[in-house]
C-alpha positions as CSV (number, residue, x, y, z in Angstrom):
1,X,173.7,245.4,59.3
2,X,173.5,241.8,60.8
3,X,173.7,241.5,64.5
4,X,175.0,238.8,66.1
5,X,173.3,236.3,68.5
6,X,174.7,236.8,72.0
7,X,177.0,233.8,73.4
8,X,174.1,232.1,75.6
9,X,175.8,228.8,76.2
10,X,175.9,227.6,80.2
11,X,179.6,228.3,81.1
12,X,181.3,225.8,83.1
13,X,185.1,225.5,84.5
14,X,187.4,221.9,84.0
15,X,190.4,221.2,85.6
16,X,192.2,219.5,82.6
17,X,191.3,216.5,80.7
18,X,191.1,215.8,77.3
19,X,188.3,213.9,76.9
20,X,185.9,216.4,78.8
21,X,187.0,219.1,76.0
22,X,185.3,217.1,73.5
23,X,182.3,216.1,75.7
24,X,181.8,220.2,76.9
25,X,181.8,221.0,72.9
26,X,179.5,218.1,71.7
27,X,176.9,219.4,74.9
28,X,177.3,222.9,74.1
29,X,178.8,224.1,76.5
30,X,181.2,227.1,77.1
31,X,184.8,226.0,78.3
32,X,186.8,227.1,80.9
33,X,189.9,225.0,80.8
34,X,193.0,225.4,83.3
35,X,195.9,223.5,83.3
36,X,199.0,223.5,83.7
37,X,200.2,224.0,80.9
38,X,197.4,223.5,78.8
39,X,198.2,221.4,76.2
40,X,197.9,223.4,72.4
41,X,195.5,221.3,70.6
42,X,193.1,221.5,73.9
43,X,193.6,225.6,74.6
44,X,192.6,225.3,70.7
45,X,189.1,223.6,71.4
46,X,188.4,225.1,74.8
47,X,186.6,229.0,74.7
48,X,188.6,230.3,77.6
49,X,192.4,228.1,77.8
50,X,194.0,229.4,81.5
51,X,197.7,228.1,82.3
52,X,197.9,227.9,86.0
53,X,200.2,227.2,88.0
54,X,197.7,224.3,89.9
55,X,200.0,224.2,92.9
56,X,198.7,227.9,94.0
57,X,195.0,227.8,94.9
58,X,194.6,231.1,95.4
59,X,196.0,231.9,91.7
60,X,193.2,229.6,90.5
61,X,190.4,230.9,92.7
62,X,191.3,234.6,91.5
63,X,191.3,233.3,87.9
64,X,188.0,231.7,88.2
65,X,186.6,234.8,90.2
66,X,187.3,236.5,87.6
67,X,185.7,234.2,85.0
68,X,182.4,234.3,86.8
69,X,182.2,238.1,86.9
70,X,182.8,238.2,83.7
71,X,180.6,235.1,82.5
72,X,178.7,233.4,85.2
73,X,180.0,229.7,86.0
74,X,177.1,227.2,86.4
75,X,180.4,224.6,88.0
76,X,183.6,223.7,88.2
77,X,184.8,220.0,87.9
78,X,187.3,217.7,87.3
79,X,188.4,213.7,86.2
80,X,191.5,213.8,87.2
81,X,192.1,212.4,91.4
82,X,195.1,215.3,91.7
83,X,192.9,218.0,91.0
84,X,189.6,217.1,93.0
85,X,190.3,218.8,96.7
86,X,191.5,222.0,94.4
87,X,188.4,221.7,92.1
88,X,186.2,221.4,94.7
89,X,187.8,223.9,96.9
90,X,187.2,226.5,93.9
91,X,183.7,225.6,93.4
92,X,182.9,226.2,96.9
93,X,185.0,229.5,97.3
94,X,183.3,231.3,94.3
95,X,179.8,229.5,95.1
96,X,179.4,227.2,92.3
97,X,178.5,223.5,91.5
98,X,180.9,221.3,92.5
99,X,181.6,218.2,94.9
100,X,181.6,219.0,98.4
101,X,185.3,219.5,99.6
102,X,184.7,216.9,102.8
103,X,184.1,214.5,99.8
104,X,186.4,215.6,98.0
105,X,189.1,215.8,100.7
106,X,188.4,212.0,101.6
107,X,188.4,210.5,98.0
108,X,191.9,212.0,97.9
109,X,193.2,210.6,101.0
110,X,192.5,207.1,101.6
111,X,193.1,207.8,105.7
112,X,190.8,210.0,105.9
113,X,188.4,208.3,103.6
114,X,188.6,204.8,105.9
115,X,188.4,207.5,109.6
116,X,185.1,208.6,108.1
117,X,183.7,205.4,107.0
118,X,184.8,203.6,110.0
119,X,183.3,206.4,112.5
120,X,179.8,205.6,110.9
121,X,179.7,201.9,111.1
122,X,180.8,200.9,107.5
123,X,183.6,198.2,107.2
124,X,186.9,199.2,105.8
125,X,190.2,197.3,105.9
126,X,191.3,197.6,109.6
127,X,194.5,200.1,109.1
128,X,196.9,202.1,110.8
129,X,198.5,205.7,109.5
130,X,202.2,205.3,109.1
131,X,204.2,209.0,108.8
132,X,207.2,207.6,108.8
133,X,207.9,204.4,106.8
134,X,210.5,202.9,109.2
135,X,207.6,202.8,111.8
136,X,205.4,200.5,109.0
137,X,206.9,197.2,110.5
138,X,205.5,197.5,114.0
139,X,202.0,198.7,112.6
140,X,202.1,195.0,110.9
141,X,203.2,193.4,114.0
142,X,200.2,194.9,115.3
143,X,197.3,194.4,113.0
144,X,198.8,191.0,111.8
145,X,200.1,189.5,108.4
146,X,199.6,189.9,105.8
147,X,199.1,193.5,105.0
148,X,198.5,196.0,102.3
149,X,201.0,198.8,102.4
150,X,199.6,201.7,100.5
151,X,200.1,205.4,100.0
152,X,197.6,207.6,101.4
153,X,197.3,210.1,98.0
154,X,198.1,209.1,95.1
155,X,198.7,205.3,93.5
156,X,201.0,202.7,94.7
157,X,199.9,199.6,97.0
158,X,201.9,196.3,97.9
159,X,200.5,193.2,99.7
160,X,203.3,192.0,102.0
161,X,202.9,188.5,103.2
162,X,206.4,189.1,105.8
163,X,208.2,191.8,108.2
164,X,210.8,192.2,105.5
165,X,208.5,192.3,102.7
166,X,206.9,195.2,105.0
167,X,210.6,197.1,104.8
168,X,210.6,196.9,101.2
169,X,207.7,198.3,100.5
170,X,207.4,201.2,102.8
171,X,210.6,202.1,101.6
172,X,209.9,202.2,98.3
173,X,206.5,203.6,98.4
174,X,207.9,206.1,100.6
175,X,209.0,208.5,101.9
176,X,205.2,210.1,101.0
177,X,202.3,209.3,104.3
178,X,201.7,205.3,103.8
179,X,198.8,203.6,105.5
180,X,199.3,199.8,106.6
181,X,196.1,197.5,106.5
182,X,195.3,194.3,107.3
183,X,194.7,192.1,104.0
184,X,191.3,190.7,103.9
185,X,190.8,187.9,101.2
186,X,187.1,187.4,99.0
187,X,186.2,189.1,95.3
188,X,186.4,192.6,94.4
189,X,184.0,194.7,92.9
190,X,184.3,197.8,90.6
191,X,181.0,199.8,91.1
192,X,180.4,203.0,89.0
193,X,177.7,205.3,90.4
194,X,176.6,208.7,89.7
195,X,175.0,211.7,92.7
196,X,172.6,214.6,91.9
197,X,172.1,216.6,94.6
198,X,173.0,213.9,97.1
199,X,171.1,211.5,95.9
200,X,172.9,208.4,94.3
201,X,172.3,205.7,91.6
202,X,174.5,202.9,90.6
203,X,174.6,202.4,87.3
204,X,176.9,199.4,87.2
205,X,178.4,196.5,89.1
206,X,181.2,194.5,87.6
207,X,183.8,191.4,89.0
208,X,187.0,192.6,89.1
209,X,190.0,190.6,88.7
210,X,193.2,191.0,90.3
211,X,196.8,189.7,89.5
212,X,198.8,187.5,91.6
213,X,201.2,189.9,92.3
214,X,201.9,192.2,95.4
215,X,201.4,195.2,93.7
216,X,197.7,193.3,92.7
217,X,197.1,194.6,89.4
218,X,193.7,195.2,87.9
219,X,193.6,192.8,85.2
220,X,189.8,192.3,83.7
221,X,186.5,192.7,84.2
222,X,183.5,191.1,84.0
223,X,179.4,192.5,83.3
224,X,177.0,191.0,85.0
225,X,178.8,190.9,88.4
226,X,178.2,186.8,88.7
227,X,176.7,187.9,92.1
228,X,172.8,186.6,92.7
229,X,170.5,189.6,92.9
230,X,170.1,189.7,96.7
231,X,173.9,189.7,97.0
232,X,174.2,192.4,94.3
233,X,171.3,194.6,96.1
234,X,173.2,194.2,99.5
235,X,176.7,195.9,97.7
236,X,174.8,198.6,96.0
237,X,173.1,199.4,99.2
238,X,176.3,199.9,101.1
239,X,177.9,201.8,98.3
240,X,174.6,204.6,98.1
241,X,175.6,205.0,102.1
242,X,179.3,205.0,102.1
243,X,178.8,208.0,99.3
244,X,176.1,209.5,101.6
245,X,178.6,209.2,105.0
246,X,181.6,211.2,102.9
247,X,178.8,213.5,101.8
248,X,179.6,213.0,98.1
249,X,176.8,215.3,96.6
250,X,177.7,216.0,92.9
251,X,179.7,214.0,90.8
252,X,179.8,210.6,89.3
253,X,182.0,207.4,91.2
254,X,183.8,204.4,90.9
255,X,184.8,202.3,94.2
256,X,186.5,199.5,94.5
257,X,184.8,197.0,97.0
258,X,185.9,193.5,98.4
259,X,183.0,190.8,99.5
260,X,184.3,189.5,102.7
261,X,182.3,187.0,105.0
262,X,181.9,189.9,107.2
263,X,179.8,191.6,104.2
264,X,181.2,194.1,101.7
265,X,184.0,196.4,102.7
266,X,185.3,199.8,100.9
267,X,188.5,199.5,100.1
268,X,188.4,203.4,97.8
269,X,186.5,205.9,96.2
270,X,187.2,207.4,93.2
271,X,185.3,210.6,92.3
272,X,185.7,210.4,89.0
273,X,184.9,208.0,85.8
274,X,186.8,204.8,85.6
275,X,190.4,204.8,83.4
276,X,191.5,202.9,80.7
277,X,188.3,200.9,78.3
278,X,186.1,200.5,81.3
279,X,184.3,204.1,80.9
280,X,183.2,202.0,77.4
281,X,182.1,199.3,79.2
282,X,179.9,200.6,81.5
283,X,178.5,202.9,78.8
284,X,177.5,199.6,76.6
285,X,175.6,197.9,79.4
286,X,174.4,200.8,80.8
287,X,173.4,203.5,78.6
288,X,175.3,205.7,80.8
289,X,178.8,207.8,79.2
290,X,180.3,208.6,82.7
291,X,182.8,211.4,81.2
292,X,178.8,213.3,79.7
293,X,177.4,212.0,83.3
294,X,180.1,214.3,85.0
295,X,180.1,217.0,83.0
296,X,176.1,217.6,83.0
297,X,176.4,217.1,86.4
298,X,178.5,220.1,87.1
299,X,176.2,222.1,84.6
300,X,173.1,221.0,86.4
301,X,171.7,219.2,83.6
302,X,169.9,216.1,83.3
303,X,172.2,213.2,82.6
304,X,172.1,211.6,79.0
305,X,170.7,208.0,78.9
306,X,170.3,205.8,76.2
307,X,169.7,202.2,75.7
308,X,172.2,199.8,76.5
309,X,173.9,197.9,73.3
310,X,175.2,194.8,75.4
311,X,174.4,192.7,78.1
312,X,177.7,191.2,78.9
313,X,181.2,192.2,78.8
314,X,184.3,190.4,79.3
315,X,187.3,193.1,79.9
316,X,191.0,191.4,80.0
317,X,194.5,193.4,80.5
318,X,197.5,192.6,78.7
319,X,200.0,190.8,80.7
320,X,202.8,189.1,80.8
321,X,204.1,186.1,83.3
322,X,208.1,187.3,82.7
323,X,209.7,190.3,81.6
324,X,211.2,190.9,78.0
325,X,210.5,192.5,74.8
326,X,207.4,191.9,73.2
327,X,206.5,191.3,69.8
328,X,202.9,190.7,68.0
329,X,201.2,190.8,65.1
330,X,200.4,194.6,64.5
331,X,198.2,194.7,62.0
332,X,195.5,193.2,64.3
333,X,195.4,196.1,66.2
334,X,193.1,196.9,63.7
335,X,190.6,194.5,64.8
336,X,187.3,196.0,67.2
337,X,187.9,195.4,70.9
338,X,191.8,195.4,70.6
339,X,194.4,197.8,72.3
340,X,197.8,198.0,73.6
341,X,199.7,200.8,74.6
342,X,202.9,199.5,73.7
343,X,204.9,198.8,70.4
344,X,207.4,195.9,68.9
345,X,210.2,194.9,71.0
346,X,209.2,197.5,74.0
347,X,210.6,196.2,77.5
348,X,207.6,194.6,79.4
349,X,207.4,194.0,83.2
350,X,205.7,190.5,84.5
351,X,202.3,190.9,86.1
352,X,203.7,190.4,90.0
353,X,206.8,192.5,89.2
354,X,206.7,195.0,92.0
355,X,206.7,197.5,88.8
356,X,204.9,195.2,86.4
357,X,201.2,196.4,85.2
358,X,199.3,195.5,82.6
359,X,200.1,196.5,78.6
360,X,196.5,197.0,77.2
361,X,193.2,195.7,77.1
362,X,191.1,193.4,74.7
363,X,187.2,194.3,75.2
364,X,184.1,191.9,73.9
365,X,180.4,192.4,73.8
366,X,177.8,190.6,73.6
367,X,174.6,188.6,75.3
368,X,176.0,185.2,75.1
369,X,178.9,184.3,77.9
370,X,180.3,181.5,75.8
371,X,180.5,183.2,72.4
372,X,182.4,186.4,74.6
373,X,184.8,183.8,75.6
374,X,185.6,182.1,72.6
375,X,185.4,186.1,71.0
376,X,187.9,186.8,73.1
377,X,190.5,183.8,72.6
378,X,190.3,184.0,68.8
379,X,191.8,188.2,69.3
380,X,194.3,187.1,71.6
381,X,195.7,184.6,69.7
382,X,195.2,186.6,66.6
383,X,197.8,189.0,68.2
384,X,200.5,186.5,68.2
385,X,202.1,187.5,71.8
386,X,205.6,186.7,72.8
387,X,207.9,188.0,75.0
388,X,211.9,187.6,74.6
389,X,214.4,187.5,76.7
390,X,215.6,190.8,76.9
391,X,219.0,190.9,76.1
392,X,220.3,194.5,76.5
């Protein structure tokens, strides 16, 4: 009679996310996935699929407790900014890898993220908590316009350049806890880092650009930064410090950070990979796959690296000047580099729409600048982009 080998694969728990499923199963590791519900095609790749109600921590620190009796935990992690304080509130209650919960706790709210920051010396816009939106015009008054209006949890900013602008916003960004900040010009920064055992390493620094609009939109960006090496060593220096002041220990990073002529200033923290093509795009000048980084962080593995494929990248959104339905050319989508997330005479927002985004992303590689650029003209008018009036 044959026996069979034991199940010796590190165990490790995920708070949803779909691409982690596949990363956990390609690293070998055992699954413990809980969401809420969990979605049938992931409970059917994950070894242990728990629907939890993600609302009720003490449901979901039971659940796990009883996991690691059963099958020892190594971590428990998460890419999704909802579930961080919960993730890490789990891996600290049951004793586990995870991000510390002050870190977490200030990633997920940005008042809390700027009290800390600000209480050890590093710049963040100048801001003032704002309970109740009505009370957001007199916080302008005081710090002076213009301002950011932004939630504290969760997405949603506007740049208001007047007192009524202020009113609009916090009324629609309400009724949730807003923060009003004063607006600081200069170019932002998307830098992607990953921490073992509280020590940090930036593995990227790219240009981001931003939409004129005053919901300022993320709309490309570049690899290298453009900034000269002093400059660049100066932003990475104050990013390995900021992570170190929230006491971000475990975990991998992407902030957000503005040059000002005061020096750089943190605008937020993300504990988590970056969204949308970018996780791509740090991986192909980097050697680094963020969405592996995190989860052999949690399982206390070294972190894959490979060699990077490119040297420069050139990212670009999908936007639109006016609203309408849009049409292109869909059998380009077949072409490398190209993505859009939505179909043939779909209703499209403008850019600076206060609900306006971007549509999808074209993405070139390469090691010459000028080739990327003319790479990246020849797909966008392959695409054949229009937008019609919209006439329903």
């Amino acid at each position: 009679m044959l026996l069979m080998n034991p199940d010796t694969r590190p165990s490790v728990a995920c708070l949803s996310g779909r691409r982690v499923v596949d990363v956990l199963g390609s690293i070998g590791a055992h699954t413990v996935l809980l969401d809420d519900p969990t979605p049938l095609e992931l409970a059917a790749r994950a070894d242990v699929p728990l629907d939890l109600d993600l609302g009720d921590w003490g449901a979901v620190e039971s659940a796990l407790r009883a996991q690691h009796a059963d099958r020892p935990l190594e971590g428990v992690f998460t890419v999704y900014d909802a579930h961080l304080p919960l993730a890490s509130f789990a891996a600290a209650r049951i004793g586990v890898r995870g991000l510390g919960l002050p870190a977490a706790l200030a990633c997920h709210d940005k008042a809390r993220l700027r009290m800390m920051l600000a209480a050890d010396g590093l710049r963040t816009p100048v801001s003032l908590p704002v309970a109740d939106p009505a009370d957001a015009r007199a916080a302008a008054r005081r710090l002076g316009l213009p301002v950011v209006v932004r939630r504290t949890v969760g997405r949603g900013r506007l740049r208001c350049r007047d007192l009524d602008e202020v009113k609009r916003a916090s009324e629609r960004l309400g009724p949730a806890a807003l923060l009003v900040e004063r607006f600081t010009g200069g170019p932002e920064y998307a830098v992607q880092s990953l921490t073992v055992d509280g020590v940090t390493e930036v593995v990227s620094v790219l240009a981001q650009h931003t939409g004129p609009g005053p919901a300022q939109v993320e709309t490309g960006y570049d690899y290298p930064s453009g900034l000269n090496p002093a400059r660049e060593a100066e932003l990475k220096e104050f990013c390995v410090r900021a992570l170190a002041v929230l006491g971000f220990d475990h975990g991998v990073s992407h902030s957000q950070v503005r040059l000002t002529d005061d020096g750089p200033e943190l605008v937020d923290v993300a504990a988590r990979p970056p969204g949308g093509q970018l996780c791509a795009a740090v991986e192909r000048v980097s050697g680094i796959d963020l969405t592996r980084a995190a989860a052999e962080i949690a399982l206390g593995r070294p972190v894959t690296r490979r060699p990077p494929t490119a040297s420069h990248v050139l990212y670009r959104c999908v936007d639109f000047d006016g609203p309408g339905r849009i049409g292109y050319d869909p059998r380009r989508l077949a072409a490398p580099g190209v993505w859009l997330d939505v179909e043939p005479g779909d209703h499209v927002r403008a850019v600076d729409d206060l609900e306006g985004g971007t549509y999808g992303r074209i993405v070139v590689y390469g090691d010459n600048p000028a080739e990327l650029d003319s790479t990246y003209h020849s797909l966008y008018e392959s695409l054949r982009l229009r937008v019609e009036p919209d006439t329903q």
